[in-house]
N, CA, C and O of each residue as an XYZ file, in Angstrom:
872
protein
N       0.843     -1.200      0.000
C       0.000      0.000      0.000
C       0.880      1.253      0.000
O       1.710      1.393      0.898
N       0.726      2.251     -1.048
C       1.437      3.488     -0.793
C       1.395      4.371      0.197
O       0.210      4.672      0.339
N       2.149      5.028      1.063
C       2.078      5.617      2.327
C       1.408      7.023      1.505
O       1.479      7.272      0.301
N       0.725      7.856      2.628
C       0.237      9.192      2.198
C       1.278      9.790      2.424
O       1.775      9.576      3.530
N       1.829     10.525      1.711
C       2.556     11.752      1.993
C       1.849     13.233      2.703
O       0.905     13.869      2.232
N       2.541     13.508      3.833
C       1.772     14.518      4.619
C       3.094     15.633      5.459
O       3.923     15.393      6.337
N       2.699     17.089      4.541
C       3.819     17.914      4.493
C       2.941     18.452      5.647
O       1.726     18.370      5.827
N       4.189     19.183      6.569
C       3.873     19.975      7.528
C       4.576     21.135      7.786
O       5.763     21.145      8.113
N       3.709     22.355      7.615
C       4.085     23.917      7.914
C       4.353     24.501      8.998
O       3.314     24.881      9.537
N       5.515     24.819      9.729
C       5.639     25.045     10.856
C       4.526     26.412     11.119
O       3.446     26.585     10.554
N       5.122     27.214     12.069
C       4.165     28.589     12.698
C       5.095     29.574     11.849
O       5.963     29.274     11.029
N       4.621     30.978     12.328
C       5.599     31.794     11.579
C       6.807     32.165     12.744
O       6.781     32.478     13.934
N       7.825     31.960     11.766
C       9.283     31.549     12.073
C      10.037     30.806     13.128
O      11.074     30.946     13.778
N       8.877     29.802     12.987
C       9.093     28.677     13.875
C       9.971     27.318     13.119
O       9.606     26.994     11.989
N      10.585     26.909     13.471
C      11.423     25.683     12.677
C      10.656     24.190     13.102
O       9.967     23.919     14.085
N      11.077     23.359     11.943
C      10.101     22.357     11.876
C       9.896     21.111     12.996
O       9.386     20.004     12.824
N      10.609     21.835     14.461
C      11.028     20.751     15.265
C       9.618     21.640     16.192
O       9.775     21.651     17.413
N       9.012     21.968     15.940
C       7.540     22.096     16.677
C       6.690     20.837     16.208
O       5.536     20.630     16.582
N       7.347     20.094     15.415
C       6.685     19.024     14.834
C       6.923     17.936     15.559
O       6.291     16.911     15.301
N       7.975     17.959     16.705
C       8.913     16.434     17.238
C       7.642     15.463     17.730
O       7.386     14.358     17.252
N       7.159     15.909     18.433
C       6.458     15.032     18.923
C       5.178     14.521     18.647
O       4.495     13.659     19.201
N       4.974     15.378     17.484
C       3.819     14.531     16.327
C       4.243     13.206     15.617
O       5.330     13.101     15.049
N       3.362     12.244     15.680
C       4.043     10.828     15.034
C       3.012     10.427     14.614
O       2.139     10.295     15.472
N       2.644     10.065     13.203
C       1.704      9.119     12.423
C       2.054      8.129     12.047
O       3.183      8.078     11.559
N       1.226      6.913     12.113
C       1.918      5.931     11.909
C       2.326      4.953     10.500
O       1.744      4.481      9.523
N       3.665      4.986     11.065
C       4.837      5.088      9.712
C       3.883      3.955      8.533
O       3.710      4.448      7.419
N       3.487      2.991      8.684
C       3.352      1.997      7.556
C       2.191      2.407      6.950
O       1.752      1.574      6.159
N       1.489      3.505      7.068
C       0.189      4.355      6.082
C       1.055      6.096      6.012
O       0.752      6.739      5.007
N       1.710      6.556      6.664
C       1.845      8.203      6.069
C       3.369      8.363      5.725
O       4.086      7.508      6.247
N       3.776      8.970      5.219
C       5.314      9.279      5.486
C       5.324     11.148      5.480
O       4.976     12.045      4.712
N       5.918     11.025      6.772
C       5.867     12.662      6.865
C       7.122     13.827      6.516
O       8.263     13.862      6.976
N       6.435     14.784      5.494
C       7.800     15.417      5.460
C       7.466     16.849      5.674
O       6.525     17.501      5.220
N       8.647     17.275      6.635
C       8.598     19.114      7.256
C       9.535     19.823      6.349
O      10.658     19.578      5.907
N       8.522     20.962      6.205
C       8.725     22.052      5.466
C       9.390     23.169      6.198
O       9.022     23.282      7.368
N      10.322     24.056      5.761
C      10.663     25.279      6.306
C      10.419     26.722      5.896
O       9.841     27.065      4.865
N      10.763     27.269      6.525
C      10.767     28.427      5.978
C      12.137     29.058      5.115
O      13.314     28.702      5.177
N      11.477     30.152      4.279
C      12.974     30.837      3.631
C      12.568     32.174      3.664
O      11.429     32.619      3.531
N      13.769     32.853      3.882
C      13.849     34.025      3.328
C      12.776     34.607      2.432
O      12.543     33.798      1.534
N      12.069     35.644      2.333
C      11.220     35.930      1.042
C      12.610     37.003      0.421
O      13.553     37.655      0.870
N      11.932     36.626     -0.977
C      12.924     37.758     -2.183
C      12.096     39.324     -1.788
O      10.951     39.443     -1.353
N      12.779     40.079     -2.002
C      12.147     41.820     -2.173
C      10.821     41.786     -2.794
O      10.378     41.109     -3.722
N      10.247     42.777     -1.970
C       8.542     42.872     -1.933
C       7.970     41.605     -2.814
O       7.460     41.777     -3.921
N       8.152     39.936     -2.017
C       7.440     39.179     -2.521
C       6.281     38.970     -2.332
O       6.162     38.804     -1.118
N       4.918     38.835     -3.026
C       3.703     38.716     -2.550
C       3.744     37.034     -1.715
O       4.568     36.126     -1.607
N       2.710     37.233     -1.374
C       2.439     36.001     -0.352
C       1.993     34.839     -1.197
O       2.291     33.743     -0.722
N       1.300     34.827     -2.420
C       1.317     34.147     -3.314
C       2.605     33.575     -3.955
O       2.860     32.377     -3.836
N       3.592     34.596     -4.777
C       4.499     34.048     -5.024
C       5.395     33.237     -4.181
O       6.077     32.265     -4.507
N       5.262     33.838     -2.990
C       6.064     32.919     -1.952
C       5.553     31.246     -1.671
O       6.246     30.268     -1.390
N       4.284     31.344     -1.839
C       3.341     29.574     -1.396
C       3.951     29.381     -2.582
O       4.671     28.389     -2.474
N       4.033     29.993     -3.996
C       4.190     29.409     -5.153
C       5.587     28.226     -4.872
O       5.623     27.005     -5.019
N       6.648     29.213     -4.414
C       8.056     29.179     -4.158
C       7.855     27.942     -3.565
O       8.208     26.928     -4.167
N       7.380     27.886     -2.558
C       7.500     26.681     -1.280
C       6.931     25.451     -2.202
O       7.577     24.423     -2.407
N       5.938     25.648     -2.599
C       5.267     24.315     -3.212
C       5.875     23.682     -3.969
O       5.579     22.503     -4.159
N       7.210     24.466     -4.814
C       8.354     23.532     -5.481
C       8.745     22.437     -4.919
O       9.286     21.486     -5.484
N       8.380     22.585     -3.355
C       9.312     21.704     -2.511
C       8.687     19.955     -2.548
O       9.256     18.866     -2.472
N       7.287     20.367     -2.700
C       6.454     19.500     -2.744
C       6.797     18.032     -3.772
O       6.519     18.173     -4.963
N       7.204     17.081     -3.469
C       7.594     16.037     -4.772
C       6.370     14.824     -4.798
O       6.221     13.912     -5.612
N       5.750     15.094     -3.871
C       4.559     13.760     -4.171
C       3.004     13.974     -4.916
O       2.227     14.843     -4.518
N       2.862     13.559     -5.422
C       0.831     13.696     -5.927
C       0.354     13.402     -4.403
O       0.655     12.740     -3.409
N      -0.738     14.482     -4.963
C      -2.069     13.901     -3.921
C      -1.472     14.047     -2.755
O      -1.191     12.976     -2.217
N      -1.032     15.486     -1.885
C      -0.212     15.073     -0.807
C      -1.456     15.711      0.030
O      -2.538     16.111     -0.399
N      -0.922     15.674      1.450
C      -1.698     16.229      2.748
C      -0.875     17.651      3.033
O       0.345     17.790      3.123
N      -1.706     18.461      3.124
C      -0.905     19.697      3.231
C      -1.003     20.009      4.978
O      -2.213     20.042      5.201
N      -0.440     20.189      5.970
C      -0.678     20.651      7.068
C      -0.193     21.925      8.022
O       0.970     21.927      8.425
N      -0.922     22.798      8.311
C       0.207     24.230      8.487
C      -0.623     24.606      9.976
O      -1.731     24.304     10.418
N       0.593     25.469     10.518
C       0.081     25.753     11.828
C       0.150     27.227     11.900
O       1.175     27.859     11.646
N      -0.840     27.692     12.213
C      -0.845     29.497     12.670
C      -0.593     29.844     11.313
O      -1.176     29.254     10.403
N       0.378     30.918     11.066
C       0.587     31.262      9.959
C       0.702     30.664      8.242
O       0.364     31.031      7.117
N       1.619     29.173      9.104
C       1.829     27.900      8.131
C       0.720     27.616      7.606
O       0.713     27.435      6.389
N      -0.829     27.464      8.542
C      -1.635     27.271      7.690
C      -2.854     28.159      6.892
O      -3.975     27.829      6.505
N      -1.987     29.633      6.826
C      -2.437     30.349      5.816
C      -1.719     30.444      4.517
O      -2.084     30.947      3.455
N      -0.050     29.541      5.014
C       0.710     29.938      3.611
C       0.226     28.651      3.071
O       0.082     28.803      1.858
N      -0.184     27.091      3.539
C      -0.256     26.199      3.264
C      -2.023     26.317      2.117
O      -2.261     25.718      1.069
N      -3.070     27.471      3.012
C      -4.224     27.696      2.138
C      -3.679     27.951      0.654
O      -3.946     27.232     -0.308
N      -2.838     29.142      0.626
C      -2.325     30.022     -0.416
C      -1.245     28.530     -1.618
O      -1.179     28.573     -2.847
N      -0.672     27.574     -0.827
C       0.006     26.804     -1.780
C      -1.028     26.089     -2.382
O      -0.898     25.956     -3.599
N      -2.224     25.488     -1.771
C      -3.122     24.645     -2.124
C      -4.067     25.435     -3.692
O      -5.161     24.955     -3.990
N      -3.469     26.632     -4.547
C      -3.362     26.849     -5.617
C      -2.442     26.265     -6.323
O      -2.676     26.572     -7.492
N      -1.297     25.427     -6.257
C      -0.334     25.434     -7.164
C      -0.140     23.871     -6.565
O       0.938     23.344     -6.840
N      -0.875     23.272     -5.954
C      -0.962     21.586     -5.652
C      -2.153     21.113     -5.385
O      -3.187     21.528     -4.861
N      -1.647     19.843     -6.020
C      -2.987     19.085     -6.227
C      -3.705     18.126     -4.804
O      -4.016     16.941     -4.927
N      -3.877     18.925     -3.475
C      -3.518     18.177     -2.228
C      -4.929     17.771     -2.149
O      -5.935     18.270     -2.653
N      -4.730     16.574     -1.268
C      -5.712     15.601     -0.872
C      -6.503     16.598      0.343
O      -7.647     17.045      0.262
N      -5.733     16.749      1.230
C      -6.268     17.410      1.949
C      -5.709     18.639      2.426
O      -4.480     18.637      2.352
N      -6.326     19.935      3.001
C      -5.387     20.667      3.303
C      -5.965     20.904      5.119
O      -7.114     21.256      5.388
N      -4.922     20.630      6.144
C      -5.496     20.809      7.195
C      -4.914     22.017      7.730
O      -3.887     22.402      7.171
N      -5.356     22.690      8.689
C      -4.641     24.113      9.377
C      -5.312     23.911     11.009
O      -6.432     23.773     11.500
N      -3.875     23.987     11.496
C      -3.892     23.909     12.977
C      -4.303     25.083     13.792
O      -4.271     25.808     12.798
N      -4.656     25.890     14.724
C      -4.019     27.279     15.652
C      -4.152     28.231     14.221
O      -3.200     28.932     13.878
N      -5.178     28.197     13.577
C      -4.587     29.519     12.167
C      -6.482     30.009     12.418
O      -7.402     29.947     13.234
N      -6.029     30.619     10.678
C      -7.447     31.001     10.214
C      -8.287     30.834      8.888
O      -7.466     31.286      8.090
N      -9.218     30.536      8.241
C      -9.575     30.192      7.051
C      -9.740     31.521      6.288
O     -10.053     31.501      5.098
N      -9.548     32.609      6.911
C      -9.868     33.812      5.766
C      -9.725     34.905      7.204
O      -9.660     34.595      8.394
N      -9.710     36.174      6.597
C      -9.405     37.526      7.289
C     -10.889     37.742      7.859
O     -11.363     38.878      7.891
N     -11.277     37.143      8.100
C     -12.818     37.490      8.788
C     -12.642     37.129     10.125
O     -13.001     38.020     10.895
N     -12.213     36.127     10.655
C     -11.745     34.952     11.675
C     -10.581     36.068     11.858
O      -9.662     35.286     12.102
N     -10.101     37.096     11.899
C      -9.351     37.403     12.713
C      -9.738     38.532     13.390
O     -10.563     39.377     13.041
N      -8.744     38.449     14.884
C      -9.790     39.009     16.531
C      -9.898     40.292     15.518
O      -9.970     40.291     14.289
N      -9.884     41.657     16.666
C     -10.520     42.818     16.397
C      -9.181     43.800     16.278
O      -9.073     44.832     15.615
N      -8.129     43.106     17.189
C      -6.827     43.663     17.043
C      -5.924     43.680     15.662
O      -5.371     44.598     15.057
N      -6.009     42.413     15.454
C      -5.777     42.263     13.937
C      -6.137     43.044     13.021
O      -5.194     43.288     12.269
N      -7.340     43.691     12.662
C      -8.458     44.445     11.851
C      -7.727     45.739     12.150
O      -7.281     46.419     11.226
N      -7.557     46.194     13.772
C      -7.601     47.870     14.027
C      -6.038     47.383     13.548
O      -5.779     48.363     12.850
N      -4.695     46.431     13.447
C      -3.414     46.741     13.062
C      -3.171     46.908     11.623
O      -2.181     47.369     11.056
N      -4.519     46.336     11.035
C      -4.580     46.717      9.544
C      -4.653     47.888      9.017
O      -3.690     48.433      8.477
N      -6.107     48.530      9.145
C      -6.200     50.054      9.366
C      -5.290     50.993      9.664
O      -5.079     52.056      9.081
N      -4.478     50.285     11.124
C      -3.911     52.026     11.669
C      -2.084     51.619     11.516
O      -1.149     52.246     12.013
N      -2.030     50.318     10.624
C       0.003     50.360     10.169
C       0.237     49.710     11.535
O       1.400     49.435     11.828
N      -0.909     49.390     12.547
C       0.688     49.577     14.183
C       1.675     48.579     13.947
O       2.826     48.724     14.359
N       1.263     47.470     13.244
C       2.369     46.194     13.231
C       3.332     46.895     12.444
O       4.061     45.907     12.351
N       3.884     47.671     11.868
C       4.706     48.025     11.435
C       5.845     48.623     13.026
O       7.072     48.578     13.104
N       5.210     48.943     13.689
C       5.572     49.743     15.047
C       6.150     48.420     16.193
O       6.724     48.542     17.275
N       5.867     47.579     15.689
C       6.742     46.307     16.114
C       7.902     45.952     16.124
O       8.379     45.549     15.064
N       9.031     46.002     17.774
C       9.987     46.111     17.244
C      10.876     44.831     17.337
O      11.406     44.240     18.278
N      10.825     44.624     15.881
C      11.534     43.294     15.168
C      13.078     43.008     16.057
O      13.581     41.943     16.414
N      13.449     44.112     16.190
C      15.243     43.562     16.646
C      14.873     42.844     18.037
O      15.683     42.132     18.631
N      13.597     43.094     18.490
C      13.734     42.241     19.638
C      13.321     41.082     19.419
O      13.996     40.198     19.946
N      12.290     40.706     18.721
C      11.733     39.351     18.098
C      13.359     38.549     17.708
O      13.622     37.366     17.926
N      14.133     39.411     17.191
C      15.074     38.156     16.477
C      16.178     37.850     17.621
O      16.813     36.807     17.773
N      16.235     38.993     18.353
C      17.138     38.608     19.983
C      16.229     38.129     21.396
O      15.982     38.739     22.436
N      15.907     36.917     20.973
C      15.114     37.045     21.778
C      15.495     36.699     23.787
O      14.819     36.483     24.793
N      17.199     36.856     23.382
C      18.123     36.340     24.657
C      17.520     37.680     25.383
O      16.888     37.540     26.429
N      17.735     39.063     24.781
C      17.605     40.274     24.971
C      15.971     40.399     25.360
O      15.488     40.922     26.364
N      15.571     40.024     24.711
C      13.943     40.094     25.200
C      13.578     39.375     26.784
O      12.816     39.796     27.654
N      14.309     38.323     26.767
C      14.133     37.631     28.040
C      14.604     38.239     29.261
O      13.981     37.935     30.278
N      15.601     39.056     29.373
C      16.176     39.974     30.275
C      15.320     40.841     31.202
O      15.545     41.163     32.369
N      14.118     41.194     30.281
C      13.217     41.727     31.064
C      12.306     40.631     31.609
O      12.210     39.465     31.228
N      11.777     41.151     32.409
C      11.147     39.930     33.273
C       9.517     40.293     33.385
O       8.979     41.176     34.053
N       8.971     39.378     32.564
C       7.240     39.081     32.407
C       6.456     38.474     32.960
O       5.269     38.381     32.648
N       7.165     37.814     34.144
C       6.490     36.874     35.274
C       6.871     35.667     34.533
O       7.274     35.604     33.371
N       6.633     34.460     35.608
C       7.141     32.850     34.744
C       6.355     32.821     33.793
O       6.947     32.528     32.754
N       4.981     33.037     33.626
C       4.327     32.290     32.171
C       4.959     32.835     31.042
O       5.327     31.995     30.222
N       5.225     34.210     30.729
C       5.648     34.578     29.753
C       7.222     33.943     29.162
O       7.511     33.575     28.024
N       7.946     33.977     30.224
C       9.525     33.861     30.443
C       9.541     32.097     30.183
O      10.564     31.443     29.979
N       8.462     31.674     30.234
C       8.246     30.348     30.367
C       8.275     30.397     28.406
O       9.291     30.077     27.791
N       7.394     30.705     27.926
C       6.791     30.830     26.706
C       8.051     31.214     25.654
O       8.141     30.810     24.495
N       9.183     32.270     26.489
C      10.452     32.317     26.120
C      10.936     31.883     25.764
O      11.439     32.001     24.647
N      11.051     31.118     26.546
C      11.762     29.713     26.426
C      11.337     28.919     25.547
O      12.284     28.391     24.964
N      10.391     28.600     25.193
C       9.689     27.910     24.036
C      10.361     28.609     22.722
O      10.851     28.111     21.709
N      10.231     29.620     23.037
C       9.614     30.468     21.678
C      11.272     30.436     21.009
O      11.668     29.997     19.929
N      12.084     31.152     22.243
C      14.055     30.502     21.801
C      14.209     29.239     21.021
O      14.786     29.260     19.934
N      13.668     28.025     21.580
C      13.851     27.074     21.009
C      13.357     26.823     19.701
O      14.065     26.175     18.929
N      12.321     27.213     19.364
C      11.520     26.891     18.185
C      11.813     28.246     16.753
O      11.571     28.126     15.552
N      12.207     29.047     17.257
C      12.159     30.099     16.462
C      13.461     29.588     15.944
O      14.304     29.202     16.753
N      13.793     29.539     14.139
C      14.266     29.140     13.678
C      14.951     30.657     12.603
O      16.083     30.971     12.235
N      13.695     31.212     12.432
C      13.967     32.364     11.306
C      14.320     33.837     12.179
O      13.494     34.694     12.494
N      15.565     33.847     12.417
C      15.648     35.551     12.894
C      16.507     36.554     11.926
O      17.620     37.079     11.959
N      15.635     36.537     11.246
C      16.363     37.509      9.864
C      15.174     38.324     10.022
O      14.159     37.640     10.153
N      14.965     39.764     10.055
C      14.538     40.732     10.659
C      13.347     41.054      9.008
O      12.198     41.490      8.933
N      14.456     40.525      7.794
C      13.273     40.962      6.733
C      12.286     39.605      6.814
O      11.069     39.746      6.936
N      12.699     38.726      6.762
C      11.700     38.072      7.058
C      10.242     38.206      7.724
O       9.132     38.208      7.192
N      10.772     38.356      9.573
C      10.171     38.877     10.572
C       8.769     40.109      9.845
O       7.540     40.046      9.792
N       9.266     40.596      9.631
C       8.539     42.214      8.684
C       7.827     41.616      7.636
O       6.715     42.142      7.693
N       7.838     40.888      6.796
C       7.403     40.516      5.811
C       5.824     39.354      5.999
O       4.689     39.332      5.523
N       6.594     38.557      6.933
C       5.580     37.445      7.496
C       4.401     38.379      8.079
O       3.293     38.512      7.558
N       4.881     39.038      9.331
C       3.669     40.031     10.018
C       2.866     40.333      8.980
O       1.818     39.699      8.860
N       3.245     41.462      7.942
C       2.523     42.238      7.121
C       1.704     41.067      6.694
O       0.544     41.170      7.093
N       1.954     39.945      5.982
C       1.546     39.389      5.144
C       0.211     38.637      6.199
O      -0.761     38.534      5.451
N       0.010     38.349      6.959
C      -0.494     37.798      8.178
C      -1.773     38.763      8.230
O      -2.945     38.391      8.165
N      -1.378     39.886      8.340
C      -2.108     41.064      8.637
C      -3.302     41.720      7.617
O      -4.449     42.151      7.731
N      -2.393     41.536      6.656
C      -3.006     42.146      5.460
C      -3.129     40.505      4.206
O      -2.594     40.565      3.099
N      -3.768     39.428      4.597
C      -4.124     38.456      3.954
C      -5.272     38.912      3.103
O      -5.896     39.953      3.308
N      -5.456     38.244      2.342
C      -6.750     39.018      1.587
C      -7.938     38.151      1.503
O      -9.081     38.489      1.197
N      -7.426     36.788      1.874
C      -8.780     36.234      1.663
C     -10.427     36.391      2.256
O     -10.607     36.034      3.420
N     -11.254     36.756      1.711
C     -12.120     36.944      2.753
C     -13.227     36.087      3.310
O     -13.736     36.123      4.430
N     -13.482     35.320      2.297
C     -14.478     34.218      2.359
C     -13.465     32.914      2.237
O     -12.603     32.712      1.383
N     -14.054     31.657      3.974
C     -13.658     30.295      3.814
C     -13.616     29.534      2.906
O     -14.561     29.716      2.138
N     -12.730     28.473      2.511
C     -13.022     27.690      2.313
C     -13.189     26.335      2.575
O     -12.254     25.629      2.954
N     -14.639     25.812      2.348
C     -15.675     25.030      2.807
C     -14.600     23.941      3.087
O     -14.355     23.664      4.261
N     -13.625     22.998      1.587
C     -12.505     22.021      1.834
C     -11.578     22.417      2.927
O     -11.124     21.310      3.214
N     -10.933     23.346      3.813
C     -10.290     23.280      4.689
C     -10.485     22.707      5.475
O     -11.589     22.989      5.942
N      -9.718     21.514      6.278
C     -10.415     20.863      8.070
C      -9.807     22.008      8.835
O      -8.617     22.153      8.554
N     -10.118     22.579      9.425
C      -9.402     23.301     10.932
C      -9.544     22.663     11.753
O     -10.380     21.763     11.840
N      -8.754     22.989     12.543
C      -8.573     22.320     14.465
C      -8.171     23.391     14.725
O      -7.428     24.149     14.102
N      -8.832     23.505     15.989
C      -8.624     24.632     16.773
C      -8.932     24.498     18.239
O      -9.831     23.711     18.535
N      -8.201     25.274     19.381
C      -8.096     25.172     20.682
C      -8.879     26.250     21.392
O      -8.754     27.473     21.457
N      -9.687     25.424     21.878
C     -10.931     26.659     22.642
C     -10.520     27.539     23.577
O     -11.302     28.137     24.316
N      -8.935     27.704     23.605
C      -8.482     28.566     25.084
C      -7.144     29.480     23.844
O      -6.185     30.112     24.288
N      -7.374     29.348     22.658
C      -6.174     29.843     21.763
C      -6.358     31.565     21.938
O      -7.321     32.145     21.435
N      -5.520     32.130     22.556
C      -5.039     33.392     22.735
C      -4.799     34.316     21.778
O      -4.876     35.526     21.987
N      -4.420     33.664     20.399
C      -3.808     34.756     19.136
C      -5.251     34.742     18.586
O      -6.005     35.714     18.632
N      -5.623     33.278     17.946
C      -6.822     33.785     17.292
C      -7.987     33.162     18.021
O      -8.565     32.202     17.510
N      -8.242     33.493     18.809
C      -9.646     33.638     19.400
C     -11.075     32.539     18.787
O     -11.718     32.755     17.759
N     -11.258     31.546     19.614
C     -11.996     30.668     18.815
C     -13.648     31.321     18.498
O     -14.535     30.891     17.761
N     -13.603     32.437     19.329
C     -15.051     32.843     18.847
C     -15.232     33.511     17.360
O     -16.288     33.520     16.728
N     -13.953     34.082     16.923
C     -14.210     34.398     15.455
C     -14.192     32.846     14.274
O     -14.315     32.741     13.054
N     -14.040     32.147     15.053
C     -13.733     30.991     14.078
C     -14.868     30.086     13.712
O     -15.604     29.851     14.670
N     -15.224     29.490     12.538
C     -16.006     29.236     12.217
C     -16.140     27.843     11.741
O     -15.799     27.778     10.560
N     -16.618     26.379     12.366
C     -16.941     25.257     11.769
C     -15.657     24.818     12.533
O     -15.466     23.649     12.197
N     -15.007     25.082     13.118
C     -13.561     23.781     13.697
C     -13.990     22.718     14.335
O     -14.990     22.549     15.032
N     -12.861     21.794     13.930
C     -12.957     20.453     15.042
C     -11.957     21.323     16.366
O     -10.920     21.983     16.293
N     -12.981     20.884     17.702
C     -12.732     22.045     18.814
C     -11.873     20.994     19.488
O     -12.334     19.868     19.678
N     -10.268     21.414     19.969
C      -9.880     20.631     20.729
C      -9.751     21.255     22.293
O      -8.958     22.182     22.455
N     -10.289     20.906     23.092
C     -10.713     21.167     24.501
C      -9.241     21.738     25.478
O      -8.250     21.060     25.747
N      -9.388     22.520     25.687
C      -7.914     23.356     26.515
C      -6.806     23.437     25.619
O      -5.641     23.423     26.017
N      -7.180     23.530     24.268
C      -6.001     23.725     23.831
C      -5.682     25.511     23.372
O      -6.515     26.341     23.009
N      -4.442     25.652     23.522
C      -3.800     27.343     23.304
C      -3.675     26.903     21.761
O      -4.110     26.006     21.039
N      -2.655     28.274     21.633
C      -1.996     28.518     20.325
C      -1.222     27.522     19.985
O      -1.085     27.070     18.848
N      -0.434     26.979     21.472
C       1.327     26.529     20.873
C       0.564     24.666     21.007
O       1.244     23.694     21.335
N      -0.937     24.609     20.656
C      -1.193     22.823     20.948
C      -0.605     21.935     19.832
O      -1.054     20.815     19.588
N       0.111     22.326     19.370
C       0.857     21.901     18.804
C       1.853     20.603     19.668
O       2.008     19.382     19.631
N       2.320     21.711     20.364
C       3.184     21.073     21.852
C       2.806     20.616     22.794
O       3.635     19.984     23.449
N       1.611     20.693     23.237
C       1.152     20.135     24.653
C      -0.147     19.533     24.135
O      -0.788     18.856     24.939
N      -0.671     19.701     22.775
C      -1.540     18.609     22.802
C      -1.475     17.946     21.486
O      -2.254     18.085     20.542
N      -0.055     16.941     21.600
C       0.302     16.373     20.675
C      -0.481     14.831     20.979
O      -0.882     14.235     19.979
N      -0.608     14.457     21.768
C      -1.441     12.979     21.934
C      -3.103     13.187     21.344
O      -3.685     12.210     20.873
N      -3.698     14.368     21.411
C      -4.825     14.686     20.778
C      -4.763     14.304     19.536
O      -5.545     13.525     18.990
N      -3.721     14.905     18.991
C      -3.348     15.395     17.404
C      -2.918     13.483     16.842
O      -3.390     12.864     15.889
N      -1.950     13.052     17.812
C      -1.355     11.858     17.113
C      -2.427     11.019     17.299
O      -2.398      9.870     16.857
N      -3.424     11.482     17.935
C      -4.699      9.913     17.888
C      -5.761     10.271     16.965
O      -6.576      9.425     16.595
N      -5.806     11.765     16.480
C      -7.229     11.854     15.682
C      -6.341     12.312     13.996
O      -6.875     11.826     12.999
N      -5.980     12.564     13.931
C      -4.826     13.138     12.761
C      -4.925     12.255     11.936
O      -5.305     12.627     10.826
N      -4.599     10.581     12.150
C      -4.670      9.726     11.335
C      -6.100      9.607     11.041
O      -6.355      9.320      9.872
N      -6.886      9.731     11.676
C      -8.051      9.394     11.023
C      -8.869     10.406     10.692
O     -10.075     10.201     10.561
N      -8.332     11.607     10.516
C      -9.321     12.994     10.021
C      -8.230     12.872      8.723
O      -8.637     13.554      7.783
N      -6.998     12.206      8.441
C      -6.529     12.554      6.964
C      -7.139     11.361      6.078
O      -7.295     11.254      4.862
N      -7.478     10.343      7.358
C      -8.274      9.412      5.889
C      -9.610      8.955      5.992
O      -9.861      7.793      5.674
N     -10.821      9.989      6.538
C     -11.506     10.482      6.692
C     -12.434     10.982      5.017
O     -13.440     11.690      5.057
C-alpha cells in the first residue's frame, strides 16, 4: 500500500522541530517538514506559497500548516494538487481574525513592532514578564528558527493584510478553545480541541497523534 505523503508547515518563524512530537503511523503516512525561507524583495504572499510548493515532490499530498503555516499552506493549495489541506491554531480567511488584527490593519501599528527584539530574543528575556511569559520564552528561543529581521517584517505584514475573505468550505481546521492569538469565537466550523492554546501543537500532541490519522483518511 502506498504511504500518504503529509507535508507539515511550521508557525511563523518557527522551525520544523515544533513538529517532534507529532508521530503518524509510519506503515500508512510518510511525513515530510517544510521550512521556511527568506522571502525575495517585496514578494507577494502568493508568489512565496508558489516558491514553497516547489518543494512539494509527491501527488495527492496532505498539506498541514500551523498558525501562519496554515495560511501559507491555504495560499500553496493553488499550485498543488492536495488531498487534503489541514490548518492547525490559524485562520480560514481575514474574517476569523480578533478585532486587534483588523484595528493593526487600518492604523500600520504592526509596522511599530519592534523586530530587533523578536530576532534577539536572549535580549527580550532579560526583562522579566512573570514565569508564564519567560516560560513561553523559552519555548519560543527554542523553536524560532527564522531571525532575519526581513523576514520577521514581511511574514507580520503578510499575516495582517491576507486578503482572503471568504472560507473555504474544503479546509479541516482544528482549533483550541483557550487559543489566545486567534480567538476561537471568530472561528467558524472547527474540530474544537478542549484546553487547547496557540502553541497545541506542543502540549496537545497525543490529541493530534490519535485523531490526525483518522481525520486525513476520513
Amino acid at each position: 500500500m502506498d504511504k500518504i505523503p503529509v507535508y507539515f508547515m511550521p508557525g511563523l518563524a518557527a522551525s520544523p522541530t515544533i513538529f517532534e512530537r507529532i508521530s503518524l503511523p509510519e506503515e500508512a503516512f510518510e511525513m515530510i517538514l517544510l521550512e521556511w525561507e527568506i522571502p525575495l524583495e517585496n514578494e507577494s504572499l502568493s508568489h512565496y506559497a508558489e516558491r514553497i510548493s516547489e518543494k512539494i515532490t509527491h501527488k495527492s499530498p496532505v498539506l498541514v500548516g500551523v498558525s501562519f503555516g496554515g495560511i501559507l499552506v491555504q495560499e500553496m493549495s493553488k499550485f498543488v494538487n492536495a488531498r487534503k489541506v489541514i490548518i492547525i491554531s490559524s485562520v480560514k480567511c481575514n474574517t476569523e481574525f480578533p478585532r486587534r488584527f483588523k484595528i493593526a490593519k487600518v492604523t500600520k501599528a504592526y509596522k511599530l513592532i519592534p523586530m530587533d527584539l523578536l530576532v534577539n530574543v536572549e535580549k527580550l528575556a532579560k526583562f522579566s514578564f512573570g514565569s508564564k511569559v519567560n516560560q513561553r520564552l523559552k519555548l519560543y528561543e527554542k523553536f524560532l528558527s527564522v531571525r532575519d529581521k526581513r523576514y520577521l517584517e514581511w511574514a507580520v505584514e503578510n499575516v495582517i493584510l491576507w486578503e482572503r475573505c471568504d472560507p473555504d468550505d474544503n479546509v479541516i481546521h482544528i482549533h483550541g478553545d483557550a487559543d489566545d492569538v486567534f480567538p476561537i469565537k471568530y472561528v467558524s466550523n472547527p474540530i474544537i480541541v478542549k484546553g487547547g492554546t496557540h502553541i497545541m501543537i506542543l502540549n496537545k500532541y497525543k490529541w493530534l497523534n490519535e485523531n490526525l490519522p483518522k481525520i486525513i483518511k476520513a
